[in-house]
C-alpha positions as CSV (number, residue, x, y, z in Angstrom):
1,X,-61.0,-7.5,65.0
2,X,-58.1,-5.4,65.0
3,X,-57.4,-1.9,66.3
4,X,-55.0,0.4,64.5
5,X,-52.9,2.9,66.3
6,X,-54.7,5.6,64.9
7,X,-58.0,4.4,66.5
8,X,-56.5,3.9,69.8
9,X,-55.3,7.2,69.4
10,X,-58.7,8.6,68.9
11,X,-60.7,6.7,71.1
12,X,-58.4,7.7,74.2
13,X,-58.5,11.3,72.2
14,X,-61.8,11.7,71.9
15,X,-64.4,9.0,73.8
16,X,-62.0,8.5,76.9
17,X,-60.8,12.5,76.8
18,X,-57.5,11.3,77.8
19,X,-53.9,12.1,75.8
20,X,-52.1,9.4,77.9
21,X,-51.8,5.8,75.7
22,X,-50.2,3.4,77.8
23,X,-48.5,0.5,75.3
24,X,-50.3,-0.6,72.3
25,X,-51.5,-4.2,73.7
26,X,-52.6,-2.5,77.3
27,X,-54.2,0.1,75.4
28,X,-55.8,-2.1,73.1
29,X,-57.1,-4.4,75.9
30,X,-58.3,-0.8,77.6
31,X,-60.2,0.1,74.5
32,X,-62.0,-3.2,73.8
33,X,-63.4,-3.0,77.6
34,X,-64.6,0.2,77.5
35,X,-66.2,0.3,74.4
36,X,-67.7,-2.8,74.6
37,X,-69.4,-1.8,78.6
38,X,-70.5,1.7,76.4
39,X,-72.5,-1.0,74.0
40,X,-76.1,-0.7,74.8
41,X,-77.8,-4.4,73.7
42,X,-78.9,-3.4,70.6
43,X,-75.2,-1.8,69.5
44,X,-73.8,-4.7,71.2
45,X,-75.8,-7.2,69.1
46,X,-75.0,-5.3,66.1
47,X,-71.3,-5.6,66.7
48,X,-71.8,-9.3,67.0
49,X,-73.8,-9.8,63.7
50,X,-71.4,-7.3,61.7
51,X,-67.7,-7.8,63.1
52,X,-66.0,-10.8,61.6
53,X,-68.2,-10.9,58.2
54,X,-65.1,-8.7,56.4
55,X,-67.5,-5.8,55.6
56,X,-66.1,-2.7,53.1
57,X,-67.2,-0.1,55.3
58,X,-69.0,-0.4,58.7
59,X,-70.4,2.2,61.2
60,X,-71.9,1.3,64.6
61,X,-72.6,4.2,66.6
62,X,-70.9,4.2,70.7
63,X,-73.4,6.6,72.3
64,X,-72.3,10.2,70.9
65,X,-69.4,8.8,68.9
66,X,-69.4,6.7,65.4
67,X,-66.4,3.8,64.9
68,X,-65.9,3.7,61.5
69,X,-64.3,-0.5,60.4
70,X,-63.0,-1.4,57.4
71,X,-63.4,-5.1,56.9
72,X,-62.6,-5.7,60.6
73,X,-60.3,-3.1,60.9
74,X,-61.1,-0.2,63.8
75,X,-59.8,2.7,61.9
76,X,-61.2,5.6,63.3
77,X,-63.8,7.2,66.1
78,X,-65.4,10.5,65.5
């Protein structure tokens, strides 16, 4: 899976209601732990399942948020 800037962006914007992005790998490696310890088992399981299968358009829901991938690309959170 891969993140893009814009994501990262966003997620520290909006799920970690931070404006501070550290560099892009740190940030990246911030981003995957967080959202994957916000998975509950069944988003979790869905992420499994779904990620890595190159799927047009993808939305799994992260508690009040949505992360939108296009064929395993993060591309936004809203």
């Amino acid at each position: 899976m891969i993140f893009t800037t814009h994501f990262i962006e966003r997620y520290f914007e909006r799920v970690l209601d931070c404006n501070k992005i550290s560099q892009y790998s740190e940030a990246v490696s911030a981003v995957y732990t967080d959202m994957l310890d916000r998975f509950s088992i069944q988003q979790f399981m869905a992420y499994e399942h779904f990620v890595g299968n190159n799927i047009d358009k993808l939305v799994l829901p992260l508690g009040f948020y949505r992360i939108i991938f296009n064929n395993d690309t993060a591309i936004t959170v809203y």
